[in-house]
C-alpha positions, 0 to 999 in steps of 0.5 A: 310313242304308240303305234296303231289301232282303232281310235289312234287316227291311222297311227298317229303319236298319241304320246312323245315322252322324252324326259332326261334324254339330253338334248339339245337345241331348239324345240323341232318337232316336225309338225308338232300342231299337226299331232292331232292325238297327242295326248302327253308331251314331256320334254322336261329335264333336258336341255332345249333352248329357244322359244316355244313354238306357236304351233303349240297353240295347234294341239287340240288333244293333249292332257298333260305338256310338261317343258319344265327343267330346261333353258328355253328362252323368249315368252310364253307365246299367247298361243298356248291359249288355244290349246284344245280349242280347235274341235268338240269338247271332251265327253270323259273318260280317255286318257293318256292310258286309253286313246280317246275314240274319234270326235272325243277331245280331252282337256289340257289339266296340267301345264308346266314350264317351271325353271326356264329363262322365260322373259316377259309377261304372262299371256292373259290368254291362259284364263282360256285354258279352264280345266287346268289343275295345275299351271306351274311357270315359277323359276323363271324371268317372268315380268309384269302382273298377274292378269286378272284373267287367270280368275277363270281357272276355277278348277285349278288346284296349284299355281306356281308363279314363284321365282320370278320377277311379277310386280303390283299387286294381285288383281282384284278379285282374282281368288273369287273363284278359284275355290279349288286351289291348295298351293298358291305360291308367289314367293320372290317375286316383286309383288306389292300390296297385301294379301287379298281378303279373298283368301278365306275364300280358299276353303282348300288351301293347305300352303300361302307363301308370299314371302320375299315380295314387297307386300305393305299392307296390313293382314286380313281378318279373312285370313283366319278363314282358310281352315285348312292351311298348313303352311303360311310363310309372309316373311321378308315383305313390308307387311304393316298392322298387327297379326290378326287374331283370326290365325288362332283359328288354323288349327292344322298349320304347321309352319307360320312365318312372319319373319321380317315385316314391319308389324307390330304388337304382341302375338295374339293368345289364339296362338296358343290353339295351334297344337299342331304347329312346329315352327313360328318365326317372328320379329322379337317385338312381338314375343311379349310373353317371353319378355314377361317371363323373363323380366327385366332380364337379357336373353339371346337375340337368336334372330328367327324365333321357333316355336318349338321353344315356346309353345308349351310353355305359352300360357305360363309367360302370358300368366306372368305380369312384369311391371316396367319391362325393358324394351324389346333391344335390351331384352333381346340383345346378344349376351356377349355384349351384356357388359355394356348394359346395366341389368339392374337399371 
């Protein structure tokens, strides 16, 4: 909290911080709408119940609202979207730091109520909030779709809807703008259909993680345009087709899981341009060149593949041809049960 001065309206909080305090109960703020200078509210790490207030809508000052870490219930009230919509809009430069002079209203960048017990949909009114940078509402019970709307938020830079239980596919469209994204993560939830092309679109984006959706489509070509990604991690959907040749152009992943998708063909030789990667898991039918270099042998079936035990050694087994190799059960099938099997067939 900050006592008075010029430019805090007669004394008025312009910040609550009340971060790992304990406690309990629902959110009572007396009046919180009524804190016209608020500029920073942190009630995360405790142990709120309840719903949040409409009266949060009433704010019309703050930055940065962060109830995440809590057992707060009920729905994401549709009032959150007139955050700051009640006055002139902000000139620059203040901050939590540095109380804005009287008439200068700052905008709301970060909003995150990460790991709660939210019910119900995402309100479509938090497209309103255009400046947000930041919107994290994973690790809750969240239910419906992902309203097309949030394809207003053309500065956000993370969004975190992970952990919950959205279903459909994404709405058409939603990435067109949102350009300035570098985390998009959606993993388990319900989610169907596929990737969206628009993903190349993402010229920022440093991780994608879907997995454990119930994605069916095939990969789009428009994936091996987001240059930047580090992390692509899709497994444990239904994914369909074949991995497009365009991921030989992320240079920078690290990380590329497609684990557990019903996909198939060989891996693509772009692979071997990730020189950065360190970990690539795929379903042993693709693995081709392990099978080519061990002809018409039986290796371990060692599950989630890493790359790492085989990248350098890639251009060997894709140099080696195997006349009539075994299939990919026989290949990969666990040593202990060899006996059963006639290696020389």
């Amino acid at each position: 909290m900050r006592g008075s001065g010029q430019g805090c309206f007669a004394g008025r909080i312009t910040s609550l911080n009340l971060r790992r305090n304990g406690l309990r109960g629902n959110i009572t703020v007396p009046n919180l709408g009524d804190l016209e200078n608020l500029t920073y509210l942190d009630l995360s790490w405790n142990g709120l119940e309840g719903a949040i207030p409409t009266e949060i809508g009433r704010l019309n000052n703050v930055q940065i609202i962060n109830l995440a870490h809590n057992n707060i219930t009920g729905a994401l009230p549709t009032e959150l979207g007139t955050i700051n919509s009640n006055g002139p809009l902000a000139s620059s430069g203040c901050g939590m730091d540095d109380p804005c002079p009287l008439g200068v209203q700052l905008k709301l960048t970060d909003l995150s109520i990460h790991h709660n017990q939210i019910t119900g949909p995402i309100p479509s009114q938090i497209g309103e909030l255009v400046h947000l940078k930041q919107l994290d509402i994973g690790s809750n019970n969240i239910t419906g779709t992902v309203p097309s709307q949030l394809g207003r938020l053309e500065q956000l830079q993370v969004l975190y809807l992970r952990e919950n239980a959205i279903s459909g596919s994404l709405p058409p469209g939603l990435l067109h703008n949102l350009t300035q994204l570098r985390y998009l993560m959606l993993q388990r939830n319900a989610l169907s259909g596929g990737v969206p092309s628009e993903i190349g679109r993402l010229q920022n984006l440093a991780e994608l993680s879907m997995y454990e959706n119930q994605l069916s489509e095939q990969l789009p070509e428009e994936l091996g345009a987001a240059i930047l990604l580090q992390d692509l991690r899709l497994q444990d959907n239904a994914i369909t087709g074949t991995i497009p040749p365009s991921l030989g152009n992320l240079v920078r992943l690290r990380h590329l899981d497609l684990y557990n998708n019903r996909m198939e063909g060989a891996v693509p030789p772009g692979i071997a341009n990730l020189t950065n990667l360190k970990e690539l898991y795929l379903q042993n039918e693709h693995l081709t060149p392990v099978r080519q270099f061990y002809c018409r042998q039986r290796i371990p079936n060692v599950g989630k593949y890493s790359w790492r035990l085989m990248r350098e050694e890639y251009h060997q087994m894709t140099a080696v041809v195997c006349d009539n190799m075994h299939d990919t059960d026989f290949t990969f099938n666990a040593l202990q049960h060899s006996s059963s099997y006639d290696a020389t067939s």
